[in-house]
Structures are given as C-alpha cells and as structure tokens.
C-alpha positions in Angstrom: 20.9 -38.2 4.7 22.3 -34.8 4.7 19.9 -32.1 5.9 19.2 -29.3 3.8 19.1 -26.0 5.0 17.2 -22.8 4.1 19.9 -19.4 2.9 18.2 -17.8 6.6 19.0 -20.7 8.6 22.9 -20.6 7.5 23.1 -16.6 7.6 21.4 -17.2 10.6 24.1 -19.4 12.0 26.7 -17.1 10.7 25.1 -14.2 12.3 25.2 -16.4 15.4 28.9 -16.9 15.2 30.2 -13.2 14.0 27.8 -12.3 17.5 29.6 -14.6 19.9 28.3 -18.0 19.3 30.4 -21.3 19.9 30.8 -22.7 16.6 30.7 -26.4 17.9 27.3 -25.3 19.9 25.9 -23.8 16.7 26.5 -27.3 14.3 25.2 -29.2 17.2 21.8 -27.3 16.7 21.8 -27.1 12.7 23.0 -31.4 13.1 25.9 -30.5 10.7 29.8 -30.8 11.1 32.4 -28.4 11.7 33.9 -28.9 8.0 30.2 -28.3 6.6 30.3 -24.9 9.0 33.5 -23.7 7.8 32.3 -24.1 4.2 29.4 -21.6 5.0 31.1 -18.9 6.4 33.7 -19.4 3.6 30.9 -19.2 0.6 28.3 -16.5 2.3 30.1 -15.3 5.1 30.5 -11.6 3.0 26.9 -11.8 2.1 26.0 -12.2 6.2 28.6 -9.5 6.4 27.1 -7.3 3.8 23.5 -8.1 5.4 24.5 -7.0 9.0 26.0 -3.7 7.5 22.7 -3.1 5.4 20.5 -3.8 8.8 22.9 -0.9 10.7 22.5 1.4 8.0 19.2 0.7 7.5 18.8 1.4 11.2 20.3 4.7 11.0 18.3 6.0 8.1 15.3 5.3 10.5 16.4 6.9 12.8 17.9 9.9 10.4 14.2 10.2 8.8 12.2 9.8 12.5 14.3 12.9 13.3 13.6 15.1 10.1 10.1 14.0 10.6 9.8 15.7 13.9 11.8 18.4 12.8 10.0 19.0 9.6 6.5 18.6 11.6 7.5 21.3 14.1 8.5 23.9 11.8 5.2 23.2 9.7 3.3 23.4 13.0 5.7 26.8 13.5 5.0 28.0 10.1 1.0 27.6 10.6 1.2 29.7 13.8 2.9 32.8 12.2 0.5 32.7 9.8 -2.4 32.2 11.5 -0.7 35.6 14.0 0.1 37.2 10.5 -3.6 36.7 9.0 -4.9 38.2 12.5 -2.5 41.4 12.1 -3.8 41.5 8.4 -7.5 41.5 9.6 -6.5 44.4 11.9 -4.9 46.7 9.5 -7.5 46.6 6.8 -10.2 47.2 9.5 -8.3 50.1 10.8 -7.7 51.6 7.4 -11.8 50.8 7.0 -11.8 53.2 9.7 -9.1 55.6 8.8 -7.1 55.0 11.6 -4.0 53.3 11.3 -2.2 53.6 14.3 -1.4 50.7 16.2 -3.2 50.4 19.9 
C-alpha cells in the first residue's frame, strides 16, 4: 500500500533537502523511493521555493515594523515631553502677563 502523505510533510522533505539533507536519508524516513522523491521536488519544489522566500520576507518585515515601532514609540514619547515643557512655559507666560511682568527669570 502506498502511504499517503500530507502537502507539509512533502514541503517539509523538500525544505529538508534545499537545507542540506541526504535525499536517500530523507525517503528512508517518509518510507518512499527515490523516483517518488524526485517527483516531489519536480511538481512542488517552486512552491517550497516560493514558501521559503515568503518566510524570509516575512521575517524581514518583522523585523522592519519592530524597528518603526520603537522608533515611532520614542518620538511619540519625545513629542509628549516637549509638550508637556511647552505647556509648563505657557503656564508661566500667562501668569507673568497676570502679573504684568514679562520678563523671563
């Protein structure tokens, strides 16, 4: 009886093989032949491929957004400190035009 195998296990097994592995070792594991093999990585090897290169760019934009994250976070966090220095200068101008005096200490 031929086993059947799942599309993960045999982009698996192709990942396997474009990463190093011994073909024979990796049909020993999945109990199939190397003619059975060779069929797979004719028929999906481009979608394994195409899967690998969406996993590294995927990767990247991770990374890409973690870093626009912090950067966006720190200039928010810069942002809120001016104004909160800003609001403090404000408070001291209009008490000192309160009091006439506008001259700074």
């Amino acid at each position: 009886m031929k086993p059947n195998h799942t599309p993960a296990q045999i982009i698996g097994s192709i990942h396997e093989f474009y990463n190093g592995g011994e073909p024979e070792e990796i049909c020993a594991e999945l109990a199939i032949d190397k003619p059975c093999f060779d069929t797979w990585i004719r028929d999906y090897g481009s979608i394994a491929n195409e899967l690998m290169e969406l996993r590294d760019e995927n990767e990247t934009l991770r990374q890409m957004f973690t870093n626009l994250s912090l950067v966006n976070q720190s200039l928010r966090n810069s942002l809120d400190s001016l104004t909160r220095t800003d609001s403090k200068i404000l408070e001291l101008l209009i008490k000192k035009r309160g009091a006439n005096n506008l001259s700074y200490p």
